[in-house]
C-alpha positions as CSV (number, residue, x, y, z in Angstrom):
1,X,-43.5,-44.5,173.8
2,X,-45.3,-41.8,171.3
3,X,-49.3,-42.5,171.0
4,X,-48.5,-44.1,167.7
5,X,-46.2,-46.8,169.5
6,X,-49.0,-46.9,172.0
7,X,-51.9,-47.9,169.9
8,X,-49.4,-50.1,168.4
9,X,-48.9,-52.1,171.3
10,X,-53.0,-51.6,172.5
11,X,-54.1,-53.1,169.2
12,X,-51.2,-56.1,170.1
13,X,-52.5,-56.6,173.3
14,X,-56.0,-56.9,172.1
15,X,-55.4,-59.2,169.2
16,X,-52.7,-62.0,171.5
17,X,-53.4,-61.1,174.8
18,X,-56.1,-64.0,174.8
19,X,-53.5,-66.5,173.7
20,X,-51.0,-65.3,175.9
21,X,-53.2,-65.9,178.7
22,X,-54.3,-69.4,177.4
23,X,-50.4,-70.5,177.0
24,X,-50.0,-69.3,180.7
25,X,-53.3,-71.4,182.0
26,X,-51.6,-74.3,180.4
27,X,-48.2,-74.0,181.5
28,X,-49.4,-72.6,185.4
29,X,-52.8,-74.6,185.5
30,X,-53.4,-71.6,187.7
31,X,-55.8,-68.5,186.5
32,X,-54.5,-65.9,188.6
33,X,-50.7,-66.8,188.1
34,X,-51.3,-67.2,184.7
35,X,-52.9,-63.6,184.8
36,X,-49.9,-62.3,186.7
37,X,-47.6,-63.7,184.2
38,X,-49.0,-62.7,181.0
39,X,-49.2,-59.3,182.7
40,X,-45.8,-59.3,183.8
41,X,-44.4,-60.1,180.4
42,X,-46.6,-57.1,178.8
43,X,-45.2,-55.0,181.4
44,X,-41.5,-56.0,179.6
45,X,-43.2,-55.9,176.1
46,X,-44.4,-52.2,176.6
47,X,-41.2,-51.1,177.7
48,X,-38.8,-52.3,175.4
49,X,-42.0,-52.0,172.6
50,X,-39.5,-49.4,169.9
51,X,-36.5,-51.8,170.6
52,X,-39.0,-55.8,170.1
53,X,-39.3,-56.2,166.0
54,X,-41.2,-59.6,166.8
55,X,-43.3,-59.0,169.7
56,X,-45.4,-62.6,169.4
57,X,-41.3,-64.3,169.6
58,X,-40.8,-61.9,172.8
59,X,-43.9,-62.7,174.5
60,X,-43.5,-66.4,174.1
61,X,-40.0,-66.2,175.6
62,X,-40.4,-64.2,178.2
63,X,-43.7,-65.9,179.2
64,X,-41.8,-69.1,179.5
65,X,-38.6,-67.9,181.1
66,X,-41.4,-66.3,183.9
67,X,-43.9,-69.6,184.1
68,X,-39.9,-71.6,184.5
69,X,-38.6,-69.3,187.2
70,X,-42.3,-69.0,189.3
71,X,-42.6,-72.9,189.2
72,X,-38.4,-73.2,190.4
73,X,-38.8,-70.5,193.1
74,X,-42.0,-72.7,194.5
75,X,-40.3,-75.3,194.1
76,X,-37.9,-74.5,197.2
77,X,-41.2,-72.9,199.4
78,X,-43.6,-74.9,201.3
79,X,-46.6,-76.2,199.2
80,X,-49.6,-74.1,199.6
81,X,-52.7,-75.7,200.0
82,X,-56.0,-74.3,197.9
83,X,-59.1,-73.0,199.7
84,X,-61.5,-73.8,197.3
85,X,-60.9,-75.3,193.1
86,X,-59.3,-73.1,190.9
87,X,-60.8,-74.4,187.5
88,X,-63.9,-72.2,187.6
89,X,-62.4,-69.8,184.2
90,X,-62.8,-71.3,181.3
91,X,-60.5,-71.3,178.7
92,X,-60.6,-68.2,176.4
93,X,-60.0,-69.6,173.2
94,X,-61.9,-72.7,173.9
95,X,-64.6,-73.6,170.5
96,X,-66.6,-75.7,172.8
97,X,-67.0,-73.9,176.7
98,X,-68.6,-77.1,177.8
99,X,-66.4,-80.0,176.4
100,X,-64.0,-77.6,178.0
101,X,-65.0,-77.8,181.2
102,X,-65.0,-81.3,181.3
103,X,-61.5,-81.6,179.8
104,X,-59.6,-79.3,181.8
105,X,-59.4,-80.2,184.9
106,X,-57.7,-83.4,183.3
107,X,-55.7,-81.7,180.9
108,X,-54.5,-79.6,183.9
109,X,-53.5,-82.6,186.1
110,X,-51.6,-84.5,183.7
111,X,-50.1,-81.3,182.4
112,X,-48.7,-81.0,186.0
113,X,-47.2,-84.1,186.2
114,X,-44.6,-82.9,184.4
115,X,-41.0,-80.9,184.4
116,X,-41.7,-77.4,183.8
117,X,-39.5,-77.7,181.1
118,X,-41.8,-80.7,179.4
119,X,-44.6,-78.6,180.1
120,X,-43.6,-75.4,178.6
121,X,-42.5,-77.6,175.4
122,X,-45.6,-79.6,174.9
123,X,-47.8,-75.6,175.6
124,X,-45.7,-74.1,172.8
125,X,-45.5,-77.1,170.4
126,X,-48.7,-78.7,170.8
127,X,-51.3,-75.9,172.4
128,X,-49.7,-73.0,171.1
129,X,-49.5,-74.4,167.4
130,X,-46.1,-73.6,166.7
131,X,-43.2,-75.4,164.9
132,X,-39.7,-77.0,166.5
133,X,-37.9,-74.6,165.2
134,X,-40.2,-71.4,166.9
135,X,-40.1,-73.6,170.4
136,X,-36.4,-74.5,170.2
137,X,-35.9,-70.3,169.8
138,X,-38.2,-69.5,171.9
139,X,-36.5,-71.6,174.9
140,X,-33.3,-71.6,173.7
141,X,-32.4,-75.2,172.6
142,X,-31.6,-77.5,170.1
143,X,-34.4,-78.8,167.7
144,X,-33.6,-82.0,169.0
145,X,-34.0,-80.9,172.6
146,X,-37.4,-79.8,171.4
147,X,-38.9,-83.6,169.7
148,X,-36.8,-85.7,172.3
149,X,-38.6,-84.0,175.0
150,X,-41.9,-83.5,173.8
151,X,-41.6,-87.4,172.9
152,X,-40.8,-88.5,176.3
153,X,-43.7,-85.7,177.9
154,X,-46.4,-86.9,175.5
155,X,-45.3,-90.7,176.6
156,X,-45.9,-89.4,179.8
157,X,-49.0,-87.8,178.9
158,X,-50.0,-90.7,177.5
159,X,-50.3,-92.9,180.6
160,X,-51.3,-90.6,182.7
161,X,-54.6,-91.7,184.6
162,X,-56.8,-88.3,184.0
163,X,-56.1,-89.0,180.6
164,X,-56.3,-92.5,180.1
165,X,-59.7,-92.3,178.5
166,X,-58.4,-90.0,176.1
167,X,-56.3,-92.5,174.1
168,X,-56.6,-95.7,172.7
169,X,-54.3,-98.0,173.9
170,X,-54.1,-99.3,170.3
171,X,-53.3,-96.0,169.0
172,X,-50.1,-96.0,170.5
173,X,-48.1,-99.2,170.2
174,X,-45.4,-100.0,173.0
175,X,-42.0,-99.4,171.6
């Protein structure tokens, strides 16, 4: 990588490394494996940075093919318990630090109640702010993978009890 690559990827860093790291919280509810992850997939980034022509695209997959294979691989280990809460960093991007605070913890909870498929689905589509189409190429499914299963995770979502005073039960008619 020449210096003009390097400032390249610097200045790309600076200006998504924030919502890397936010995606990761959300699909880890875990600061420092979300750290690890986002610095993981830079690592990949910078050194395929002359061969990537859409670094955001490459981030997201990676990111999600990393968060997918951490959560499988401790999966089949023995559960490790916390010392102390892990929900003291807020969220980077968050326009409100407080409300923030108060949310997370929630958001985290029911977030882990589901698949890490679901979860990495519902943190690109609905977090992340990006289309079917980008989070069906980003994981490598159909489109209709994509709304079927972010249906059935924000039904999910929906009833779960951190966030049950979230919704209006009104809102959302029983099918």
């Amino acid at each position: 990588m020449n210096k003009k690559q390097g400032r390249a990827f610097e200045a790309f860093v600076e200006s998504e490394g924030n919502n890397l790291l936010r995606l990761a919280v959300l699909m880890t509810s875990n600061y420092q494996l979300a750290e690890d992850a986002v610095q993981r997939t830079l690592e990949r980034l910078a050194a395929r940075w002359d061969r990537v022509e859409h670094p955001k695209a490459f981030c997201r997959k990676v990111l999600t093919n990393l968060v997918i294979d951490d959560a499988r691989a401790a999966a089949r280990r023995p559960r490790e318990e916390p010392l102390s809460p892990t929900h003291e960093n807020p969220d980077p991007l968050a326009q409100d630090g407080l409300r923030s605070v108060e949310l997370r913890p929630a958001v985290l909870s029911a977030l882990d109640s589901l698949t890490p498929h679901q979860r990495a689905i519902v943190v690109l589509r609905y977090f992340g702010d990006h289309s079917d189409a980008e989070v069906s190429q980003a994981l490598g499914v159909a489109v209709g993978t994509v709304k079927s299963t972010a249906s059935r995770a924000l039904a999910q979502l929906r009833t779960h009890p951190s966030l049950a005073g979230l919704f209006c039960p009104a809102d959302y008619p029983a099918r």
